[in-house]
FIKOLZA-1660 file (N, C-alpha, C; in steps of 0.1 Angstrom, whole numbers, plus 5000, padded with zeros to 4 digits):
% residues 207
   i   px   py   pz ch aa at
   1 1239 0337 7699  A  X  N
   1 1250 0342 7707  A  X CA
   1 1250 0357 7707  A  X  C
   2 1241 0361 7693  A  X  N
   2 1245 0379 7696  A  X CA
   2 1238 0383 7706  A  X  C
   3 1226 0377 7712  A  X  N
   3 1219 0379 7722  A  X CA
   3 1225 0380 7735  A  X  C
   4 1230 0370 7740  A  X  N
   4 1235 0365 7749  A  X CA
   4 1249 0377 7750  A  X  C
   5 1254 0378 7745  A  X  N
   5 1267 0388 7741  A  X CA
   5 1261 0406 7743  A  X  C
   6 1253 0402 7735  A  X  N
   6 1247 0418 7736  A  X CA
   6 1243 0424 7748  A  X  C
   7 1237 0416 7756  A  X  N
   7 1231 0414 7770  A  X CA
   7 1244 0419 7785  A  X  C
   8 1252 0412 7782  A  X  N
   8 1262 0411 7790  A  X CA
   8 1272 0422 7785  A  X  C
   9 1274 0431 7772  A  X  N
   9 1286 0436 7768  A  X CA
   9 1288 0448 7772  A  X  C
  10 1279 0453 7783  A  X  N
  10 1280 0465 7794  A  X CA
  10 1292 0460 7806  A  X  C
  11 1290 0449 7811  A  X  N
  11 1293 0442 7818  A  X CA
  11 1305 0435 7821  A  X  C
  12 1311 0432 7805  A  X  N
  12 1318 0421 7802  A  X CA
  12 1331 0427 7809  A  X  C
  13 1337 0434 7810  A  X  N
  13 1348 0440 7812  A  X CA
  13 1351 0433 7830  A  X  C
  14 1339 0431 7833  A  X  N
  14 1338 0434 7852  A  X CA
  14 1338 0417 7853  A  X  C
  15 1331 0414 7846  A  X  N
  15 1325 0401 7850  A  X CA
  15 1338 0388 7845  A  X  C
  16 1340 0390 7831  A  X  N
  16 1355 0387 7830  A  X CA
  16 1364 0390 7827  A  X  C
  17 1372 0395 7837  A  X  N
  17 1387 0406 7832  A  X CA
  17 1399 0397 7826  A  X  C
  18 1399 0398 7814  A  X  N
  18 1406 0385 7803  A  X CA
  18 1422 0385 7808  A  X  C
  19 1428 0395 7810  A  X  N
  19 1441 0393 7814  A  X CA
  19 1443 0391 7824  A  X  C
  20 1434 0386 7837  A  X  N
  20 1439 0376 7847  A  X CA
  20 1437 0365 7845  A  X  C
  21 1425 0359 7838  A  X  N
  21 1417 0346 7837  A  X CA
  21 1426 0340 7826  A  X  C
  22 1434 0347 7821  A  X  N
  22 1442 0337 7809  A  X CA
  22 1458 0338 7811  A  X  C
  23 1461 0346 7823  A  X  N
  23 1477 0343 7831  A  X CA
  23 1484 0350 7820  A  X  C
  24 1481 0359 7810  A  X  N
  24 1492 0365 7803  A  X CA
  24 1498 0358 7790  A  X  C
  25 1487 0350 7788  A  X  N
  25 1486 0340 7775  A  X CA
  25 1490 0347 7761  A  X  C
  26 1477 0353 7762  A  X  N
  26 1473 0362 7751  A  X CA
  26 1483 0377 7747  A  X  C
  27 1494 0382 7762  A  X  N
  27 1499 0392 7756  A  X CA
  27 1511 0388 7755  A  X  C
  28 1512 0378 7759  A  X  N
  28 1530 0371 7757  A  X CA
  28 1529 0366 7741  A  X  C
  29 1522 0358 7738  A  X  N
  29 1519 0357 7722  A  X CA
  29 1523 0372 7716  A  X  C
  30 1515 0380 7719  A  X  N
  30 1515 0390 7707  A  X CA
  30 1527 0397 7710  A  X  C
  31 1533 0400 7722  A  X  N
  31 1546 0404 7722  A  X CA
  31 1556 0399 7712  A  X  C
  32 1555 0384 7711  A  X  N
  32 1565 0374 7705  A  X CA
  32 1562 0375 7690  A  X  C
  33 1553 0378 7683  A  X  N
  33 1548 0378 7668  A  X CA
  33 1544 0392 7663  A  X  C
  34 1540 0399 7669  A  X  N
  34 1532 0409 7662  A  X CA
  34 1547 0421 7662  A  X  C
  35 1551 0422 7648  A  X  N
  35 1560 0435 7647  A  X CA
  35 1554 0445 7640  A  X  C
  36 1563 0459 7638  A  X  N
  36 1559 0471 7635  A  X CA
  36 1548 0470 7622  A  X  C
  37 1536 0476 7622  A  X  N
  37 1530 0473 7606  A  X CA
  37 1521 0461 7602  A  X  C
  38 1524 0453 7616  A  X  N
  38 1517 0437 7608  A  X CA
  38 1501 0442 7612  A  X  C
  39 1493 0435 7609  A  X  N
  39 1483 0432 7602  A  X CA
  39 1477 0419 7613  A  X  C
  40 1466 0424 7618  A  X  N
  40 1460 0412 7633  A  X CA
  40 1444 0411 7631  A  X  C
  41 1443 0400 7628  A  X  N
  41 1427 0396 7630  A  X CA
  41 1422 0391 7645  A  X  C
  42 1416 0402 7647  A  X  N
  42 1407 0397 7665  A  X CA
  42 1394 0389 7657  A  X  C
  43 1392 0377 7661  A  X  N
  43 1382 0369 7659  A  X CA
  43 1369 0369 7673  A  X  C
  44 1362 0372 7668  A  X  N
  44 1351 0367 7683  A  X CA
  44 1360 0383 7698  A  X  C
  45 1362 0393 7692  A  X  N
  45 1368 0404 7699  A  X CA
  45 1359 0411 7709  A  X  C
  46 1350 0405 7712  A  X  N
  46 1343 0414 7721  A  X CA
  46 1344 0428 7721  A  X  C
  47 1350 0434 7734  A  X  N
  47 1349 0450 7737  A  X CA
  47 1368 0451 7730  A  X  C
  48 1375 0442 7726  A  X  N
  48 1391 0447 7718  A  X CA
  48 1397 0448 7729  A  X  C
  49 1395 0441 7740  A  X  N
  49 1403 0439 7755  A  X CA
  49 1416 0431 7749  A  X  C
  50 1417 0424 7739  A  X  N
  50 1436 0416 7735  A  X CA
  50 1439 0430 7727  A  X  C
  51 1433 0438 7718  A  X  N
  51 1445 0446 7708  A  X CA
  51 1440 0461 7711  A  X  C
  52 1437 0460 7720  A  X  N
  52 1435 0481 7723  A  X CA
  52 1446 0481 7727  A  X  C
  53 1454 0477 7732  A  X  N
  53 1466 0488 7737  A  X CA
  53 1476 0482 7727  A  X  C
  54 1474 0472 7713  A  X  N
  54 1485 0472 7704  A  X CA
  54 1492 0491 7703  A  X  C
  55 1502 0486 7693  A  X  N
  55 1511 0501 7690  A  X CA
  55 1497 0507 7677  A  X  C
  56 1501 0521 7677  A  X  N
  56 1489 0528 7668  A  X CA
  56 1496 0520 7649  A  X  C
  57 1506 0518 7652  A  X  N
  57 1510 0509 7634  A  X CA
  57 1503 0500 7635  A  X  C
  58 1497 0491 7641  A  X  N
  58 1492 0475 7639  A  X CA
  58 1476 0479 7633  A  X  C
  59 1478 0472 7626  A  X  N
  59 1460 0476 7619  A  X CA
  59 1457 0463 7622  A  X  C
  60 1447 0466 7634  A  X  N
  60 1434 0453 7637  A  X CA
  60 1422 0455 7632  A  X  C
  61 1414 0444 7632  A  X  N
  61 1404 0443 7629  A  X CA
  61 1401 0429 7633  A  X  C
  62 1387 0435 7635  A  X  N
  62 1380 0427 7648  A  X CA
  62 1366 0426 7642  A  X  C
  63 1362 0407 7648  A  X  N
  63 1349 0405 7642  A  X CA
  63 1342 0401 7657  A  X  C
  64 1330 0403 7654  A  X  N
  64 1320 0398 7665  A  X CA
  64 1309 0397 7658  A  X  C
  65 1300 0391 7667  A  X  N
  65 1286 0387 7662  A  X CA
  65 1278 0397 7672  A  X  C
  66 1277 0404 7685  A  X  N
  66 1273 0411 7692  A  X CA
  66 1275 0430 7684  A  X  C
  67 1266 0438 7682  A  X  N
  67 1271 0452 7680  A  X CA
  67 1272 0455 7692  A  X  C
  68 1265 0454 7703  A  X  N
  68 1269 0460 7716  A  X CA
  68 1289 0460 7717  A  X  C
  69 1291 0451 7716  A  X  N
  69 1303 0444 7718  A  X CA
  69 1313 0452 7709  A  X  C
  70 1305 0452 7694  A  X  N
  70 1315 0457 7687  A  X CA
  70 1317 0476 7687  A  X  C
  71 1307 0481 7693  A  X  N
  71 1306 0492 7696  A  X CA
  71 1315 0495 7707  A  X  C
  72 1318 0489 7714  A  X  N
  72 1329 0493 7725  A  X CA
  72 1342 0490 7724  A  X  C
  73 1345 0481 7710  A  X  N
  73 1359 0477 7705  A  X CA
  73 1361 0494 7698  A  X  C
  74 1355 0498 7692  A  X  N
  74 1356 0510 7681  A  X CA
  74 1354 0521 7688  A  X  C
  75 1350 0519 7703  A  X  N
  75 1354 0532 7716  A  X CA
  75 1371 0530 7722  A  X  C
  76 1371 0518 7721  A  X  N
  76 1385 0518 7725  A  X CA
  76 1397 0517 7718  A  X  C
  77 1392 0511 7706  A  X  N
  77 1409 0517 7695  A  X CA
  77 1398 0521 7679  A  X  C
  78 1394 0529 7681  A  X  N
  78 1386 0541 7670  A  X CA
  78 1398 0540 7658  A  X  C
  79 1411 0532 7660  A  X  N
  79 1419 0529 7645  A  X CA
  79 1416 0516 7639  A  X  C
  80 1411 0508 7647  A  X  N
  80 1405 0496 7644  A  X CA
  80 1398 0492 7631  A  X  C
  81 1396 0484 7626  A  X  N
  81 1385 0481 7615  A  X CA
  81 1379 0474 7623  A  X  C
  82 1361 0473 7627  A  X  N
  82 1355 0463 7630  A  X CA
  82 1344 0455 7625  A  X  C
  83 1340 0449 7622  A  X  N
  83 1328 0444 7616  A  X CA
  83 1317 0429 7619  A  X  C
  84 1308 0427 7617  A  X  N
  84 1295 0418 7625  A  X CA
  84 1301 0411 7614  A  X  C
  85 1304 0394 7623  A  X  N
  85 1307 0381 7610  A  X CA
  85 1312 0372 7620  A  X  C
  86 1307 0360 7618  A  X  N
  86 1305 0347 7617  A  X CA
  86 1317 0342 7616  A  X  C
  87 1324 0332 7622  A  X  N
  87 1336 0329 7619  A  X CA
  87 1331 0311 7611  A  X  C
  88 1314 0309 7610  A  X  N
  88 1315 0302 7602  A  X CA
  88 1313 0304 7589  A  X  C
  89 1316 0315 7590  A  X  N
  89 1321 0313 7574  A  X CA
  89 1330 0327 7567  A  X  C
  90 1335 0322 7556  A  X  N
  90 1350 0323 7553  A  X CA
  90 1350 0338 7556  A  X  C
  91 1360 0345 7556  A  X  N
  91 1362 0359 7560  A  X CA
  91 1366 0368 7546  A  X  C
  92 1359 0376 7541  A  X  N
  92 1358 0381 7528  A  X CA
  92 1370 0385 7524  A  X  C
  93 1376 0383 7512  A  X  N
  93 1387 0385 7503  A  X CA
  93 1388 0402 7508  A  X  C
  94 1379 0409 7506  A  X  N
  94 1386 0419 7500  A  X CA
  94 1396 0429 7517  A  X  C
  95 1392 0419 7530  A  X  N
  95 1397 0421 7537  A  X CA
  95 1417 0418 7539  A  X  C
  96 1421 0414 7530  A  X  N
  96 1430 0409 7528  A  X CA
  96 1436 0395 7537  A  X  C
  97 1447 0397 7539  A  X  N
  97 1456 0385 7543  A  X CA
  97 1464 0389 7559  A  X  C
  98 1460 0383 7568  A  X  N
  98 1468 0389 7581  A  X CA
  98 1479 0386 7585  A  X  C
  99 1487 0392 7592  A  X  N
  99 1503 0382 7599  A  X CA
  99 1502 0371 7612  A  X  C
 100 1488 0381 7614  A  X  N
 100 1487 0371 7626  A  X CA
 100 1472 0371 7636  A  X  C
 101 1467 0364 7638  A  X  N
 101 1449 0362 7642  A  X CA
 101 1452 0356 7661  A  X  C
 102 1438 0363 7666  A  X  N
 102 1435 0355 7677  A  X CA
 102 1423 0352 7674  A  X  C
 103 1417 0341 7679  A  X  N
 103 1406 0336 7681  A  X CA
 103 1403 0333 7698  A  X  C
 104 1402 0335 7704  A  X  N
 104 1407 0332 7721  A  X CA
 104 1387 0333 7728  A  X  C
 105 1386 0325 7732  A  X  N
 105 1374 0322 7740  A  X CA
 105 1360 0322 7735  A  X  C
 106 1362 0319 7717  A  X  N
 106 1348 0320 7715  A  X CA
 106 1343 0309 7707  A  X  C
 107 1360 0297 7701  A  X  N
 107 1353 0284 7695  A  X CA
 107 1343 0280 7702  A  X  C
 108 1343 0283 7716  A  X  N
 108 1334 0269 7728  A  X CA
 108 1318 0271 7715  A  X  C
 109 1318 0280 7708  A  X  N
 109 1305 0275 7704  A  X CA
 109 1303 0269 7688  A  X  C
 110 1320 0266 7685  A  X  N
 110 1318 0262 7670  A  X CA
 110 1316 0247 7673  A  X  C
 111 1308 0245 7660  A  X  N
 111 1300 0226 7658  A  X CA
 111 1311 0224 7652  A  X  C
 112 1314 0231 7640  A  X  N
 112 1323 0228 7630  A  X CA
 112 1337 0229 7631  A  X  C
 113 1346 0226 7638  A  X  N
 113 1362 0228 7639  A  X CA
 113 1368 0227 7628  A  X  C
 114 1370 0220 7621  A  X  N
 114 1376 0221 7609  A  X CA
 114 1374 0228 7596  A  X  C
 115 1360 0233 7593  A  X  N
 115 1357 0245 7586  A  X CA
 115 1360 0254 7589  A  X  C
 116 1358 0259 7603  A  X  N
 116 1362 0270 7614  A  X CA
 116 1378 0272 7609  A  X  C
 117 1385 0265 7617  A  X  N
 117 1400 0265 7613  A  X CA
 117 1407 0265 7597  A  X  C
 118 1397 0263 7593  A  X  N
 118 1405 0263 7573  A  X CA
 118 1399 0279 7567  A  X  C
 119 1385 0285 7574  A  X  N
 119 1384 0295 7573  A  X CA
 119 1396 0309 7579  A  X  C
 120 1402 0302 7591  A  X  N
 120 1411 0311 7594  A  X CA
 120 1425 0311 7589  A  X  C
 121 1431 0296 7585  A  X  N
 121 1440 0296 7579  A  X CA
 121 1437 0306 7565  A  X  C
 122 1424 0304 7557  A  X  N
 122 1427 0311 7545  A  X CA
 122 1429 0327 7546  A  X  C
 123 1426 0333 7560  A  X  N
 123 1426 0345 7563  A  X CA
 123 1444 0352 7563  A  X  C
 124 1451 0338 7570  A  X  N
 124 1462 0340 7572  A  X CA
 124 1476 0347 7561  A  X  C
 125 1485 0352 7563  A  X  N
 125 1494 0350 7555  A  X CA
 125 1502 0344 7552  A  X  C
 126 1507 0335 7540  A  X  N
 126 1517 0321 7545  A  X CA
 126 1529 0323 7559  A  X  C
 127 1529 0315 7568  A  X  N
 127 1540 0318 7574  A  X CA
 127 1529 0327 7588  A  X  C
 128 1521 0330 7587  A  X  N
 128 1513 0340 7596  A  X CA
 128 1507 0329 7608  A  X  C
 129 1508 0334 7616  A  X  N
 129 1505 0326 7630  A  X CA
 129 1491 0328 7638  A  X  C
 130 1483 0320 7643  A  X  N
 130 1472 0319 7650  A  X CA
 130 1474 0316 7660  A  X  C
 131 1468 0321 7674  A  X  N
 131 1466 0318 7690  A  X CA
 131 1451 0311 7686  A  X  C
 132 1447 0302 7694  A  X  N
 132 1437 0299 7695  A  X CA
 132 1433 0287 7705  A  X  C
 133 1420 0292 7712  A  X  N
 133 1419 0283 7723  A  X CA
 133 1403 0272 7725  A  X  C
 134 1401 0263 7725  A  X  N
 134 1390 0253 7722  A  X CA
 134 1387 0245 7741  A  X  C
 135 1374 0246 7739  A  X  N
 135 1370 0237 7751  A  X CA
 135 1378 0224 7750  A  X  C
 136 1383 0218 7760  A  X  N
 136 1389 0205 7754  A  X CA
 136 1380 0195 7764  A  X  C
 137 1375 0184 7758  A  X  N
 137 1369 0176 7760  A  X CA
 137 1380 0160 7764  A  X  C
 138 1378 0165 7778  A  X  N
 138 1393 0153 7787  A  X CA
 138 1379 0142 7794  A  X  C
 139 1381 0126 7792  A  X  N
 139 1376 0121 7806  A  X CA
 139 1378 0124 7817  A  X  C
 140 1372 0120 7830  A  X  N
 140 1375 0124 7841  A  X CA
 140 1379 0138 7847  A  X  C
 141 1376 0147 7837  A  X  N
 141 1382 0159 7842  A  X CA
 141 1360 0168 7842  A  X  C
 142 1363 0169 7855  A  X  N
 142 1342 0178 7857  A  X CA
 142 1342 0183 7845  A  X  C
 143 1332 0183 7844  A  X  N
 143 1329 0193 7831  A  X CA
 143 1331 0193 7818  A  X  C
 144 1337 0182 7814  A  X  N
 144 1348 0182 7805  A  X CA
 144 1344 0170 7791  A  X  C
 145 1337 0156 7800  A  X  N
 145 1334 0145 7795  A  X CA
 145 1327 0141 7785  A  X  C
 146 1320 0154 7778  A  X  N
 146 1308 0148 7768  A  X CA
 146 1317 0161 7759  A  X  C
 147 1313 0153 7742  A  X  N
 147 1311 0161 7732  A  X CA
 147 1304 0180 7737  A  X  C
 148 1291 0181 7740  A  X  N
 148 1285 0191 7740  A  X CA
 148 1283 0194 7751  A  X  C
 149 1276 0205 7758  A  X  N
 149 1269 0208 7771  A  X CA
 149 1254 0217 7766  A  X  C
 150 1252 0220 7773  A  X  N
 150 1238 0226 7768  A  X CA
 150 1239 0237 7788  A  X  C
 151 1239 0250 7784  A  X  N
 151 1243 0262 7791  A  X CA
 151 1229 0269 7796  A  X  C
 152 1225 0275 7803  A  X  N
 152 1215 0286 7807  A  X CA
 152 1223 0297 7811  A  X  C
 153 1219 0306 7803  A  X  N
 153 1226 0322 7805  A  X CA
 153 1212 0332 7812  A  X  C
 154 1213 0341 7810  A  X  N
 154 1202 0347 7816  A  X CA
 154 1192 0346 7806  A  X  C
 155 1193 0347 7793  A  X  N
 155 1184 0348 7780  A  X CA
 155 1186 0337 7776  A  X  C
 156 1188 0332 7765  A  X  N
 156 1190 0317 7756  A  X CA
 156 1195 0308 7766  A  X  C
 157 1193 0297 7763  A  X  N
 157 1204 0287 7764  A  X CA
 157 1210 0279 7752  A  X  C
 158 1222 0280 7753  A  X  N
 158 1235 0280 7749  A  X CA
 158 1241 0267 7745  A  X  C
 159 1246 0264 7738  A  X  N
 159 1256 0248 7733  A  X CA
 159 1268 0252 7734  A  X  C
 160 1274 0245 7745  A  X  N
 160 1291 0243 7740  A  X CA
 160 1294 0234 7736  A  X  C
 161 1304 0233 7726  A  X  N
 161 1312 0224 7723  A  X CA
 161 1327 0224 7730  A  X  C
 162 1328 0208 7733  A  X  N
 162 1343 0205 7735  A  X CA
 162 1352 0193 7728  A  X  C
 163 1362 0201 7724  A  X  N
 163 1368 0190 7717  A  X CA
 163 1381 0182 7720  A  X  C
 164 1382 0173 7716  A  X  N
 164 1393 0164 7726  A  X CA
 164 1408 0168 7715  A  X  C
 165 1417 0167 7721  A  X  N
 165 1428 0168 7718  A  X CA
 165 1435 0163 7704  A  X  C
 166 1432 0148 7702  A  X  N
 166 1434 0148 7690  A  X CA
 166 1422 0151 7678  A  X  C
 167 1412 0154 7681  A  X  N
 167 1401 0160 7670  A  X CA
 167 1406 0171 7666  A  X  C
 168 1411 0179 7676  A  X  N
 168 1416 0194 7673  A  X CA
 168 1430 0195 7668  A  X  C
 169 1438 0183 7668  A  X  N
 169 1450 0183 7657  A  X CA
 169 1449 0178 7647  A  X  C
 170 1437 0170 7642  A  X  N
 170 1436 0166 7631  A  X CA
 170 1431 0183 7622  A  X  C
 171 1417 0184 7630  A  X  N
 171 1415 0198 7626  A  X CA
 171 1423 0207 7618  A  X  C
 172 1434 0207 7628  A  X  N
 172 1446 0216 7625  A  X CA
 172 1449 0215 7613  A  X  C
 173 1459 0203 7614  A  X  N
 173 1462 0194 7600  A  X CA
 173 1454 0198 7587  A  X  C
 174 1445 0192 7587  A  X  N
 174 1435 0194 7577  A  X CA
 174 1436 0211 7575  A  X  C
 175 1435 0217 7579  A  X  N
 175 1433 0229 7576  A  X CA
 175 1449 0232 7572  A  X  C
 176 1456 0233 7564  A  X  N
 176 1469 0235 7566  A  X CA
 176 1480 0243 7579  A  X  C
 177 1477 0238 7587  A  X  N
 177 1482 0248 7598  A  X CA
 177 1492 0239 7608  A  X  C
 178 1501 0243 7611  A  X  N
 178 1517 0236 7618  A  X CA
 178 1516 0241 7630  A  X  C
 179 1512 0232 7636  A  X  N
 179 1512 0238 7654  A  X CA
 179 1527 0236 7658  A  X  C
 180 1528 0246 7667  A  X  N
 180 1540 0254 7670  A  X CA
 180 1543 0248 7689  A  X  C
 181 1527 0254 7693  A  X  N
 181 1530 0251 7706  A  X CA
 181 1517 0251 7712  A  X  C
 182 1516 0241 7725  A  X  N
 182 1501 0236 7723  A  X CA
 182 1504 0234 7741  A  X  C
 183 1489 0241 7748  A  X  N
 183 1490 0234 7766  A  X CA
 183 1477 0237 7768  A  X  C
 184 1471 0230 7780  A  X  N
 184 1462 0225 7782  A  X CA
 184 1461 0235 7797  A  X  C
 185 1450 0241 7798  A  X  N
 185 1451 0257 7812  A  X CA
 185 1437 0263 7815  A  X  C
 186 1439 0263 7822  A  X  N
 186 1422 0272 7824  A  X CA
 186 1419 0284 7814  A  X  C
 187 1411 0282 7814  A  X  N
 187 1400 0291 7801  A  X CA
 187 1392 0305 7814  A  X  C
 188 1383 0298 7812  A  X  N
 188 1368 0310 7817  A  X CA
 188 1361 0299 7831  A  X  C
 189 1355 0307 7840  A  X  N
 189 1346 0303 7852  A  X CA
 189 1335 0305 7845  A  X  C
 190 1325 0287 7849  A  X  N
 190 1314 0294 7849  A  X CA
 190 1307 0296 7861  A  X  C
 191 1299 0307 7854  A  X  N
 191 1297 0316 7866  A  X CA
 191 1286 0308 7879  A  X  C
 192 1277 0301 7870  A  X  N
 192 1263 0296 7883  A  X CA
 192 1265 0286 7887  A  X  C
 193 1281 0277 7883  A  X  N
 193 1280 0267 7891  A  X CA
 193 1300 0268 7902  A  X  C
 194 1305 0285 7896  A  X  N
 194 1316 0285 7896  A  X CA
 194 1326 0274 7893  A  X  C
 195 1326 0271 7883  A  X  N
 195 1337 0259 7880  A  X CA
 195 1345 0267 7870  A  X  C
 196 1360 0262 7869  A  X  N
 196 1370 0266 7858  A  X CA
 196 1366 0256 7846  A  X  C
 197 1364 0261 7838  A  X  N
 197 1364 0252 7824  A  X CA
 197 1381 0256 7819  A  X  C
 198 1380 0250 7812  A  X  N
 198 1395 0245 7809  A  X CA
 198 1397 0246 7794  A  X  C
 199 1409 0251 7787  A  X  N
 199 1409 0259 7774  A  X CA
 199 1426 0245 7770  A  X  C
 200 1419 0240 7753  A  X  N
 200 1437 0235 7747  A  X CA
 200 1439 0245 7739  A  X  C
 201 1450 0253 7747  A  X  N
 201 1459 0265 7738  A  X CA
 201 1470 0262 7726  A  X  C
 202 1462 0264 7717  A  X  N
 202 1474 0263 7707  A  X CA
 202 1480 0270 7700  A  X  C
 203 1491 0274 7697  A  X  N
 203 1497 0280 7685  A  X CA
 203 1501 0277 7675  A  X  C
 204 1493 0280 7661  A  X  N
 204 1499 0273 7652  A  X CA
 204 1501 0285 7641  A  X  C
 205 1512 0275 7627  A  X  N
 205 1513 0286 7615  A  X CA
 205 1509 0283 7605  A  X  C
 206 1502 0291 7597  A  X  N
 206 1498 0290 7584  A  X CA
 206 1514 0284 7574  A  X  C
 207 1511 0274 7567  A  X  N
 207 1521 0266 7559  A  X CA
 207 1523 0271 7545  A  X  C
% end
């Protein structure tokens, strides 16, 4: 994926402009949770298009697997912490504990959901809240039908994962985390065959 990311992260801003394609998802959340001082983990943050324009008190920090990517997070809020990491695996202690995490458009490529998710709960602070959005794997809905897909980008080809509804609340569960509020909405187009893939938005809290 850093490939594939890296490739496009000139680009990305044009090709997906996040705050139409997600109807105001992502800043109505952080309106409603993030107060003066708290503490935000951007997961999978691309160019910092959800928390560049947070208030200059909110200390974010933002992971990606692309540097292209993470170089234009650190052009656009230079107060930022950013750093190259994996969301499979756990997020280092000495980073502390956050109030509140997005993860938004980049599970489509976790195998593992429930390590995934217990890694972010332990990032959390008790009571700290997660946005987070998963391919959801519906019958009868295009696109949607199988466990995995297998993608052609311009470089690699790609695996998505989709996961069905109740896999991704067990997930939850298992991971200690209390969903709050949960809908089923368009995600991301893809682009070569233009179709809406389709995203289960959840909100949940660390217990």
């Amino acid at each position: 994926m850093e490939q594939v990311y890296g490739e496009i992260a000139s680009a990305y801003e044009v090709l997906f402009p996040a705050l139409h394609r997600y109807e105001e998802r992502v800043e109505r959340f952080l309106s409603a949770v993030v107060t003066p001082g708290a503490r935000v983990l951007d997961v999978g943050c691309g160019p910092g298009l959800h928390t560049r324009g947070l208030d200059a008190s909110i200390d974010v920090v933002g992971t990606d697997l692309s540097e292209e990517m993470l170089a234009l997070a650190r052009a656009a809020r230079p107060g930022g912490t950013w750093y190259r990491h994996s969301y499979h695996q756990p997020f280092p202690s000495e980073w502390g504990r956050f109030h509140v995490a997005l993860a938004i458009g980049c599970l489509d490529f976790c195998d593992d959901l429930p390590r995934v998710l217990k890694h972010l709960a332990d990032a959390l602070e008790p009571g700290g809240t997660l946005l987070f959005t998963v391919l959801e794997r519906r019958p009868g809905l295009d696109g949607h039908e199988v466990p995995t897909q297998r993608i052609q980008t311009a470089g690699p080809e790609v695996t998505l994962h989709l996961y069905s509804f109740e896999e991704t609340a067990r997930a939850v569960t298992e991971a200690g985390l209390l969903p709050r509020t949960y809908t089923h909405a368009p995600g991301w187009v893809q682009l070569t065959e233009q179709r809406t893939l389709w995203f289960g938005w959840w909100e949940v809290e660390r217990r």
